[in-house]
VOSE-861288 format. One record per residue (C-alpha): residue in one letter; x, y, z. Coordinates in Angstrom, 1 decimal, padded with zeros to 4 digits. Layout:
BEGIN
DRENVEX,A,X,Y,Z
...
//
This chain:
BEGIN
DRENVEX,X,-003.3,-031.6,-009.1
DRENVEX,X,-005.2,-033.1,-006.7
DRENVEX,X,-008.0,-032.4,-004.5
DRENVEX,X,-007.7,-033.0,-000.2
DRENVEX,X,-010.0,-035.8,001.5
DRENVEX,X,-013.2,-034.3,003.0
DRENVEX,X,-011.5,-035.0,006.7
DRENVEX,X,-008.4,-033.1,006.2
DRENVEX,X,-007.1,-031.2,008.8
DRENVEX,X,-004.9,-028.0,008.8
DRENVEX,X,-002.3,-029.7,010.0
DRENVEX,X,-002.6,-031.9,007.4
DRENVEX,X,-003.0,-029.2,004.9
DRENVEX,X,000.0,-026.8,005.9
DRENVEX,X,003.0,-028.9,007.1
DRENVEX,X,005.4,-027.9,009.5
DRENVEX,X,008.0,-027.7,007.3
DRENVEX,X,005.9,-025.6,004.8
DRENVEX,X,006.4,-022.1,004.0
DRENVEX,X,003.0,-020.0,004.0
DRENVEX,X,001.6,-017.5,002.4
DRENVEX,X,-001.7,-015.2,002.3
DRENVEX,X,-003.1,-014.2,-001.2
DRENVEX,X,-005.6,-011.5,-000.4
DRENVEX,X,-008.2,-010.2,-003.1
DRENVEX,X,-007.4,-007.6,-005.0
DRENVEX,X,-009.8,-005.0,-005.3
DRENVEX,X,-010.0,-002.2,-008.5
DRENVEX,X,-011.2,000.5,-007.1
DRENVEX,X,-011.3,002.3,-010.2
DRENVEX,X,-010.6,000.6,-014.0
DRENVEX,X,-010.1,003.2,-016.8
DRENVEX,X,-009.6,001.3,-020.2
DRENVEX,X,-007.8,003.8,-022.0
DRENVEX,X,-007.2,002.3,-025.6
DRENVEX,X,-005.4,-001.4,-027.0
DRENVEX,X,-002.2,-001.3,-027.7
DRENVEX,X,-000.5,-002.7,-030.9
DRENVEX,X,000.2,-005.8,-029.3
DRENVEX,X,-003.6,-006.6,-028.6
DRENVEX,X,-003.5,-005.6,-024.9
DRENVEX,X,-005.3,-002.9,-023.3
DRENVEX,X,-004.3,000.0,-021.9
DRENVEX,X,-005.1,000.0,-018.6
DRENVEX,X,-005.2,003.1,-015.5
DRENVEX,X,-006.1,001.3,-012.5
DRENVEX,X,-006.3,002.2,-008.2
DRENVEX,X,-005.7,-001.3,-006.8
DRENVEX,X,-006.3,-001.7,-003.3
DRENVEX,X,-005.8,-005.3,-001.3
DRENVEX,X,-008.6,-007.0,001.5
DRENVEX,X,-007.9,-008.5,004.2
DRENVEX,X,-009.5,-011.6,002.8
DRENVEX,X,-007.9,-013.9,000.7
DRENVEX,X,-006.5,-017.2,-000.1
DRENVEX,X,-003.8,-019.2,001.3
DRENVEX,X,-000.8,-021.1,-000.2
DRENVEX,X,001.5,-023.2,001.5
DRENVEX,X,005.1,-024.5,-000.3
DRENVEX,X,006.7,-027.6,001.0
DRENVEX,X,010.5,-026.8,-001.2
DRENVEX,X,011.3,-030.5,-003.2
DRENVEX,X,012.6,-031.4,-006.6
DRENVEX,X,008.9,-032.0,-008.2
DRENVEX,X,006.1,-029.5,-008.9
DRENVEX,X,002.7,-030.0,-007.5
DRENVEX,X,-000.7,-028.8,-006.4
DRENVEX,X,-002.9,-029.9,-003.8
DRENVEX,X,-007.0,-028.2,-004.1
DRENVEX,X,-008.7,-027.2,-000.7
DRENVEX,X,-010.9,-025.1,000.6
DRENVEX,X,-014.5,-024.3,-001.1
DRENVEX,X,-013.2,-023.3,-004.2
DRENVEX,X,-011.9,-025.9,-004.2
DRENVEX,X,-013.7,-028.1,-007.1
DRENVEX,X,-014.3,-025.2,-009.6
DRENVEX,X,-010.3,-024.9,-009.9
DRENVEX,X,-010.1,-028.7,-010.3
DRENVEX,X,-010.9,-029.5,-014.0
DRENVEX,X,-008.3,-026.9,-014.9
DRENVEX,X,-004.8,-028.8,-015.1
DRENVEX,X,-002.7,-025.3,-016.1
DRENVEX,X,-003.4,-023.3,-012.3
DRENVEX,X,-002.0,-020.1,-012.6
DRENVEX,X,000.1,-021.2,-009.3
DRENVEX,X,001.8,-023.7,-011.7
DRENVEX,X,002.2,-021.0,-014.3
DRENVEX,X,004.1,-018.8,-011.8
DRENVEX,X,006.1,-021.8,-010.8
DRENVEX,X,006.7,-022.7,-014.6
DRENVEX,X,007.4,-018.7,-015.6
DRENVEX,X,010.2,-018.4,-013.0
DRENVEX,X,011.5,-021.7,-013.5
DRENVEX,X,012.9,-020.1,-017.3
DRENVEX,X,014.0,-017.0,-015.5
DRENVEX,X,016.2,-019.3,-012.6
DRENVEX,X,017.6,-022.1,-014.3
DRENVEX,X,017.7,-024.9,-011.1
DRENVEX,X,015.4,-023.0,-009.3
DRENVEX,X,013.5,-025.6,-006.6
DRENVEX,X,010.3,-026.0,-006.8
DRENVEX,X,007.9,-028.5,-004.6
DRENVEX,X,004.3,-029.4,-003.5
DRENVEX,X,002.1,-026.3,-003.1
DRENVEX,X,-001.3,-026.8,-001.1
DRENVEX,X,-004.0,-024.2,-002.2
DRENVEX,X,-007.0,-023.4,000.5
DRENVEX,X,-009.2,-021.8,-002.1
DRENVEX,X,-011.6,-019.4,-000.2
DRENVEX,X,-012.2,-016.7,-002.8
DRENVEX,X,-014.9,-017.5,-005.8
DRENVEX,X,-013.2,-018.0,-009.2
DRENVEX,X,-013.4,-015.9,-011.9
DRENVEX,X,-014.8,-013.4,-009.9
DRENVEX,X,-012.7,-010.1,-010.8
DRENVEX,X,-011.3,-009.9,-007.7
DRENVEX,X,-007.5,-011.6,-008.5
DRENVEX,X,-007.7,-014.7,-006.7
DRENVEX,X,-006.2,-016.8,-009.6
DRENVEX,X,-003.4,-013.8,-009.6
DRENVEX,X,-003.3,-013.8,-005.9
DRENVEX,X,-002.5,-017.0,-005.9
DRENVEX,X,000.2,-017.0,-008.6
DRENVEX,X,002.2,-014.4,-006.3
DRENVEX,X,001.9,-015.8,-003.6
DRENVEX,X,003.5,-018.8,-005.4
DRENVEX,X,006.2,-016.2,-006.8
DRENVEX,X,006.9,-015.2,-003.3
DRENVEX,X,006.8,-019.1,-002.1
DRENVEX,X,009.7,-019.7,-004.5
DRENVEX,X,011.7,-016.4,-003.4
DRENVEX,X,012.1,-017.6,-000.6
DRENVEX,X,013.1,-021.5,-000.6
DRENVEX,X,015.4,-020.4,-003.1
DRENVEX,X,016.8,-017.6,-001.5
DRENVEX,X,016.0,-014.5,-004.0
DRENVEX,X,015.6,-011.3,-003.2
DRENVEX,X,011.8,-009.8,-003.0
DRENVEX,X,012.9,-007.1,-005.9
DRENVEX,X,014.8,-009.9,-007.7
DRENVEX,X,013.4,-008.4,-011.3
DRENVEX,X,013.0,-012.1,-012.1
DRENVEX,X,009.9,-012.2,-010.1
DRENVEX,X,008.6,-008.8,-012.2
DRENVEX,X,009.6,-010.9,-015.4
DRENVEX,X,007.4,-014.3,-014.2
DRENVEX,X,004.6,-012.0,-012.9
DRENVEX,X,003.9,-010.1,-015.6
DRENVEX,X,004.2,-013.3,-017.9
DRENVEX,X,002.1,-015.4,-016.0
DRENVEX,X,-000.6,-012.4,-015.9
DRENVEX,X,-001.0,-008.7,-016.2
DRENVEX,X,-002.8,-008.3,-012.7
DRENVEX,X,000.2,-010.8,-010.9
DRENVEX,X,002.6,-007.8,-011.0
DRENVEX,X,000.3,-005.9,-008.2
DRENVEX,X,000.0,-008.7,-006.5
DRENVEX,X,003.1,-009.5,-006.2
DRENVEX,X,003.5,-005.9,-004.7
DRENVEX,X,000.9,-006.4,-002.5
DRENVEX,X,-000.3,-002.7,-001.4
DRENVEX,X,-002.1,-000.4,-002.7
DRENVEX,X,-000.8,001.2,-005.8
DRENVEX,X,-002.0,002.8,-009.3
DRENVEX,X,-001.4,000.2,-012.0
DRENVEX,X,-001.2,001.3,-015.3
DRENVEX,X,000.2,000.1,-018.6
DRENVEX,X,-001.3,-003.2,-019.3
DRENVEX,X,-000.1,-003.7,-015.4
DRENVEX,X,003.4,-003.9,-015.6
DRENVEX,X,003.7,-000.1,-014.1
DRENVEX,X,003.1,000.2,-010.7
DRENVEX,X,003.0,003.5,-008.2
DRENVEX,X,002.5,003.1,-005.0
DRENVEX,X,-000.5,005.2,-003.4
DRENVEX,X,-001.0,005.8,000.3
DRENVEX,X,-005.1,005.1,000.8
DRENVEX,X,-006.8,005.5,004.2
DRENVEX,X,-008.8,002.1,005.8
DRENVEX,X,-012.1,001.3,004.4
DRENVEX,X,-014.9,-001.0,005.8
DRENVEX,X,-015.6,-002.7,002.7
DRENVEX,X,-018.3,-005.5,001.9
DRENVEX,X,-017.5,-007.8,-001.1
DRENVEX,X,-020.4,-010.0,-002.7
DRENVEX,X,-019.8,-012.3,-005.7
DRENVEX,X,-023.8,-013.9,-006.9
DRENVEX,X,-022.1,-016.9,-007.9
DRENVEX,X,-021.5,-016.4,-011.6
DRENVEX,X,-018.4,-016.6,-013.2
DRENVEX,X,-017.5,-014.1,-015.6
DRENVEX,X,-015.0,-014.5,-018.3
DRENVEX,X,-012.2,-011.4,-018.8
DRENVEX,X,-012.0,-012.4,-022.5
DRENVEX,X,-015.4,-011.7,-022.8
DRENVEX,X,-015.9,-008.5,-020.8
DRENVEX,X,-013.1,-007.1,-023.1
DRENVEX,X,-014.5,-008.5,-026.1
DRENVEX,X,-017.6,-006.6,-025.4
DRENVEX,X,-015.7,-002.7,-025.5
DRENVEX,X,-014.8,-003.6,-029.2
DRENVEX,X,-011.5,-001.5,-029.1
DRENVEX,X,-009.8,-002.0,-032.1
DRENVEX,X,-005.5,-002.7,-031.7
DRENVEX,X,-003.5,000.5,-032.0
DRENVEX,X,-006.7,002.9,-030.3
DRENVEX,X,-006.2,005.4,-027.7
DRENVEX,X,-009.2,007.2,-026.0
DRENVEX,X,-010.1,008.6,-023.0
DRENVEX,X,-008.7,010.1,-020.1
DRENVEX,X,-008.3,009.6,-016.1
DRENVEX,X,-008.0,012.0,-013.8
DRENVEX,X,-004.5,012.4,-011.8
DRENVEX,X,-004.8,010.8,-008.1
DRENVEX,X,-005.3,012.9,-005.5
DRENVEX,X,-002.4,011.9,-003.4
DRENVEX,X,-002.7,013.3,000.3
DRENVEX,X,-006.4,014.2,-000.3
DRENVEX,X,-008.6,013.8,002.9
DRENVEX,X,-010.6,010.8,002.9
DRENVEX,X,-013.9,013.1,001.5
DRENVEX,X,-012.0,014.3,-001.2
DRENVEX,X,-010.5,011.0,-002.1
DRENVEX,X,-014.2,009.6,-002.0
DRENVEX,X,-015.5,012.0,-004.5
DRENVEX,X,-012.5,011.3,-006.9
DRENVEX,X,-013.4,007.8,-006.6
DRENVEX,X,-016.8,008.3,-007.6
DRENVEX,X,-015.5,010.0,-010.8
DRENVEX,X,-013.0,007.4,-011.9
DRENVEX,X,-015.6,004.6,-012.8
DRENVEX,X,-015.4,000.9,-013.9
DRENVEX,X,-014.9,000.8,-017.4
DRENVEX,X,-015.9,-002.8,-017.8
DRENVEX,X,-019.0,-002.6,-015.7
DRENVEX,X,-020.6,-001.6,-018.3
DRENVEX,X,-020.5,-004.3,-020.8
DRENVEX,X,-021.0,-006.7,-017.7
DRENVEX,X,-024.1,-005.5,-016.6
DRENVEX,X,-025.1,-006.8,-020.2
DRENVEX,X,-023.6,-009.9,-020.4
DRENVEX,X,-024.4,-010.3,-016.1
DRENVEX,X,-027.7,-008.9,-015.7
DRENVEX,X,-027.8,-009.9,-011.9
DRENVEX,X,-025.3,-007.2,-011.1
DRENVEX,X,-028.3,-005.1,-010.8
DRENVEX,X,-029.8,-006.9,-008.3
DRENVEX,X,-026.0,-007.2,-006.4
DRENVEX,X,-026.0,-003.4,-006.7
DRENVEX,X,-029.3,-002.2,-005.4
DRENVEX,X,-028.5,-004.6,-002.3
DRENVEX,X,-025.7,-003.0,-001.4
DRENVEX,X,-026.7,000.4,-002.1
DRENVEX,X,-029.8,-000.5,000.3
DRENVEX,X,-027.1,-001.0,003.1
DRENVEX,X,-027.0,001.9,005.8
DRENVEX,X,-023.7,004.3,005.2
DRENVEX,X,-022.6,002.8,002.1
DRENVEX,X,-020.2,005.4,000.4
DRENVEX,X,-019.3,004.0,-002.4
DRENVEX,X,-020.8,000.9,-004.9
DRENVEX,X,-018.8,-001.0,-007.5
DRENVEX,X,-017.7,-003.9,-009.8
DRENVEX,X,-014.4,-005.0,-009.2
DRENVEX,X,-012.3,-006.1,-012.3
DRENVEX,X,-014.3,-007.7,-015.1
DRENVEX,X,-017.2,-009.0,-012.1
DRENVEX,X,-019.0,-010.5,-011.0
DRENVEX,X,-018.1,-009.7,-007.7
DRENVEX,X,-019.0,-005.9,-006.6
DRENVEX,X,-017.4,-004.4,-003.5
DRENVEX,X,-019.3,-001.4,-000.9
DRENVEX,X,-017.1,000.9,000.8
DRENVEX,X,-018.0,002.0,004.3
DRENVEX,X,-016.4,004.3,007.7
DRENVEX,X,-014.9,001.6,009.2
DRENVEX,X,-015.4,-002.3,009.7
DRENVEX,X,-018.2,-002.0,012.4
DRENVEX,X,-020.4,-000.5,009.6
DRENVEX,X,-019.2,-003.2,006.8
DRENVEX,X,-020.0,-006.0,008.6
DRENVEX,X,-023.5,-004.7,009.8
DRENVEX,X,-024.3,-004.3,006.2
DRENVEX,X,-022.6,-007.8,005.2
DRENVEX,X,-025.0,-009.2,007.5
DRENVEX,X,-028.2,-007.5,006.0
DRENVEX,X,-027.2,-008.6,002.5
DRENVEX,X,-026.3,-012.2,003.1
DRENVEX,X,-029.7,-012.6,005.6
DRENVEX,X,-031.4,-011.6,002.0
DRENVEX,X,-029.5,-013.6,-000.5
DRENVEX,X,-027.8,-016.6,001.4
DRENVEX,X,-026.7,-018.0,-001.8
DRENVEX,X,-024.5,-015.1,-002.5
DRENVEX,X,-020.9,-015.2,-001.4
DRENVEX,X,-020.4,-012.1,001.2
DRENVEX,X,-017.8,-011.0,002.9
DRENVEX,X,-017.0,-008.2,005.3
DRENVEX,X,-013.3,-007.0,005.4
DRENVEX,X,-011.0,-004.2,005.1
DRENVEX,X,-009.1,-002.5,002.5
DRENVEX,X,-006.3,000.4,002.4
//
């Protein structure tokens, strides 16, 4: 991997001959952890919903695999010489024997580690990259098989839209979700999944608790109060092991018409819905003007 020099342009970044891709966040609007399977991994029931934020991946198609770092994430992703975009590459490499590969180009805007997918993002947006330089169909089930092995949340990001993902991710259903302001705020701390799952202490081959069916077709009111029922599962043992979730809570909360408040994934970031994006980004304001060190954005989602 290597990192781009402070003067580089986007020209210079995204090639003319390179494909392109967006890898918007991923947002869990609701995480049930429902047991651990035999094989260690946890049953999940989960309503995944995508922002109009993201990263951004470019593919210039050669023989050689690469990865250029840019973007303000840039430097926390480059100590780590196995990228989940290189994963992705790697995974459907064994699925496509010959398959061509090439130099990606990463613009990192999302925080790492943040529970809002940017790593898996990323890694379908690599999947899709290599669909099409080498000419394989979007439901090719060989991107399914390198998604699901590179990691449990690339399968829904490889879909892309909203959908209940269940199963340790590998089952996807497609929901229809009305358009949410939204405001997304990350404090800066990186939070490790490992951990947070540690933390719940399920033993392999358990099975509790329930979720509640979705409310397809429900007006947006209705939807809203089913939301509010299906929690975050791993907020929980975050808030322990991240006490300034608090803090990220009550300032969003604080925020006129907030309708909803949230961790995302394992955290740290933690998400506010809102009526539309007029509202999100008056609130997104507020909370950055109090905590400039935090990373907040206003965007959509649905």
């Amino acid at each position: 991997m290597s990192a781009a020099p402070p003067n580089a342009s986007p020209a210079h970044l995204f090639p003319t001959l390179a494909l392109a891709e967006r890898a918007p966040a991923k947002v869990n609007l609701t995480l049930r952890v429902l047991g651990r399977r035999a094989d260690g991994y946890h049953e999940l029931s989960s309503l995944v919903a995508f922002a109009g934020t993201g990263d951004r991946l470019a593919l210039l198609p050669g023989n050689d695999l690469a990865l250029h770092l840019d973007g303000p994430g840039a430097g926390a992703l480059a100590a780590d010489p196995d990228n989940l975009v290189l994963r992705a590459a790697r995974a459907l490499a064994e699925w496509v024997p010959g398959l061509r590969l090439g130099r990606f180009t990463l613009l990192k805007r999302l925080p790492v580690a943040a529970g809002i997918g940017g790593g898996s993002a990323d890694a379908a947006a690599a999947l899709r990259l290599l669909a099409r330089a080498n000419g394989i169909a979007a439901d090719d089930p060989r991107l399914a098989g390198a998604a699901l092995a590179t990691g449990s949340d690339v399968p829904a990001c490889l879909y892309g839209r909203s959908c209940l993902m269940e199963g340790r991710g590998e089952s996807l259903t497609p929901v229809a979700l009305p358009r949410f302001g939204a405001v997304l705020v990350n404090p800066g701390v990186p939070v490790s999944t490992a951990d947070i799952f540690r933390a719940l202490a399920i033993p392999p081959g358990t099975r509790h608790g329930v979720t509640s069916p979705f409310p397809a077709g429900a007006p947006r009111g209705a939807l809203l109060d089913w939301l509010r029922a299906e929690p975050n599962d791993l907020e929980a043992p975050a808030r322990t092991l991240v006490p300034v979730l608090d803090e990220v809570e009550a300032a969003l909360r604080a925020t006129p018409g907030a309708e909803l408040v949230r961790m995302s994934g394992s955290g740290a970031t933690m998400f506010a819905l809102y009526e539309n994006c007029r509202v999100a980004a008056g609130a997104a304001r507020i909370v950055a003007g109090a905590h400039p060190a935090w990373w907040v954005k206003s965007t959509v989602l649905g």
